[in-house]
N, C-alpha and C positions, 0 to 999 in steps of 0.2 A: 160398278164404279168406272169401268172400262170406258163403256158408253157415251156417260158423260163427261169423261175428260175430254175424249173423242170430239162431241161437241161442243165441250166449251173449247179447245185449240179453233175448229173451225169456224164458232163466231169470232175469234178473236183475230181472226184468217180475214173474216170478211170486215171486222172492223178499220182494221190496218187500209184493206183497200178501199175503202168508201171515205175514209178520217179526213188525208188532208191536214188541213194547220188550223182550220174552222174550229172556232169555240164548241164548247160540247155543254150538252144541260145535264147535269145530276141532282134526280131528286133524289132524296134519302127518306129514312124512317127513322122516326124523334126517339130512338133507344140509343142502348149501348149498341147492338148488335149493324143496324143502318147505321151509326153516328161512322162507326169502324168500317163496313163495308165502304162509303162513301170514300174515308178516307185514305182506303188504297186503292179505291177507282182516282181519284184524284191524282195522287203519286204517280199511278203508273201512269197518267195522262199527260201530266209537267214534263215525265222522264221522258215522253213523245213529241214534248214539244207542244204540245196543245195546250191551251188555256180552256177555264172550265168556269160555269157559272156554276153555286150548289146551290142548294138553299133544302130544308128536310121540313115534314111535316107525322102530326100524326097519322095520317091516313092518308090515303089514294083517292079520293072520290072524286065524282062528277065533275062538279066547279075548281078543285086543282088542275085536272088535266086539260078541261077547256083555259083554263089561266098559261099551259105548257103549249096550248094549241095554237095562240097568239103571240107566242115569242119567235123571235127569228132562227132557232139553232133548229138544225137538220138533224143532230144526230142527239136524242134522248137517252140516259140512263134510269132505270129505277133498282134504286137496291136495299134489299131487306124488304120492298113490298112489290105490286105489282099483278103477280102471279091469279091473284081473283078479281082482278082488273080487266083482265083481256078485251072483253065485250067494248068495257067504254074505253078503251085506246085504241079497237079495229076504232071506233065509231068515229073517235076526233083525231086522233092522230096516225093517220094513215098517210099523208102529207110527209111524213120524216120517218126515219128509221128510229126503232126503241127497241134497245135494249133492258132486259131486266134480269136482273142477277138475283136470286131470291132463292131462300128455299122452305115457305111455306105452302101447302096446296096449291092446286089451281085450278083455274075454270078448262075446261075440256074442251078450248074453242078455237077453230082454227085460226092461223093470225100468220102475217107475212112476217111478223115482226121474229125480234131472238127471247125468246125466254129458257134461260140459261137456270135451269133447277132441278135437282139429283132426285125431287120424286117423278120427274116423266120415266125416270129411268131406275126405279125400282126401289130407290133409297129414300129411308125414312126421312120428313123432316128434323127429326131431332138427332141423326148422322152425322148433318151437318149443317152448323150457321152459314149465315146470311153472308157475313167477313170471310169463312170459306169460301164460299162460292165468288167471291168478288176476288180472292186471292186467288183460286184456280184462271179466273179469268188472267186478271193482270203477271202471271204467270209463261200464260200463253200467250199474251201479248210482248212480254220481252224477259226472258231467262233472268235479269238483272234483277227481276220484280220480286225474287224469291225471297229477299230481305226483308220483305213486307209480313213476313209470319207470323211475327211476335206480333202484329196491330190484330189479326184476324183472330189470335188466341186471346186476345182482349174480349173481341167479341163473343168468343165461346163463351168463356167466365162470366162474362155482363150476361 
């Protein structure tokens, strides 16, 4: 667990420095578990002063991300999915920085990007939801964010 706080403080390290006041895209996943993670990536994003486009879907495939490929925001979120995506977000979105806060398996692929999820690092996905890891993040991004606990225990229960 060590590990991955470790890392998610330092994407949260490098989010801060690349942000800016630049609108940000969050896509989510159509559950309880993405609806909650989304909505303390959002929070913690208002509380930065960032404005945020969301929109969630059921899945991640080819034709959403070429759709995220042609919008103007630099800095992508994916939360609750993502993670078996990798391949097709080197492929079209390498152009912007993505973020993904997930913690279902993944693809074993290398990627410039941040995929912020507690199985690279030893923990089961069922450890921990999707609203965890998005609350570890926004954590790391401003101590204030720690309020946001009770949304991500939403998502455990969903």
């Amino acid at each position: 667990m060590k590990e991955f706080l470790l890392y998610t403080k330092e994407c949260a390290r490098i989010f801060k420095e690349i942000a800016g006041k630049e609108p940000v895209r969050i896509v989510g996943h159509l559950d309880c578990d993405g609806i909650t993670s989304s909505s303390i990536i959002i929070k913690a994003l208002h509380r930065e002063g960032i404005k945020v486009a969301y929109s969630s879907n059921r899945q991640l495939n080819e034709k959403a991300i070429k759709q995220i490929k042609e919008e103007p925001y630099k800095i992508v979120f994916f939360t609750d999915f993502g993670s078996n995506t990798i391949k097709l977000i080197n492929e079209h979105l390498n152009e912007k920085t993505v973020f993904i806060l997930d913690h279902h398996k993944y693809e074993e692929t290398e990627t410039k990007h941040y995929n912020i999820n507690p199985n690279k690092f030893g923990l089961d996905d069922n450890e921990i939801c999707g609203a965890g890891v998005a609350y570890f993040f926004a954590k790391a991004l401003n101590l204030k964010n720690k309020d946001l606990s009770y949304i991500a225990l939403v998502g455990i229960i969903g």
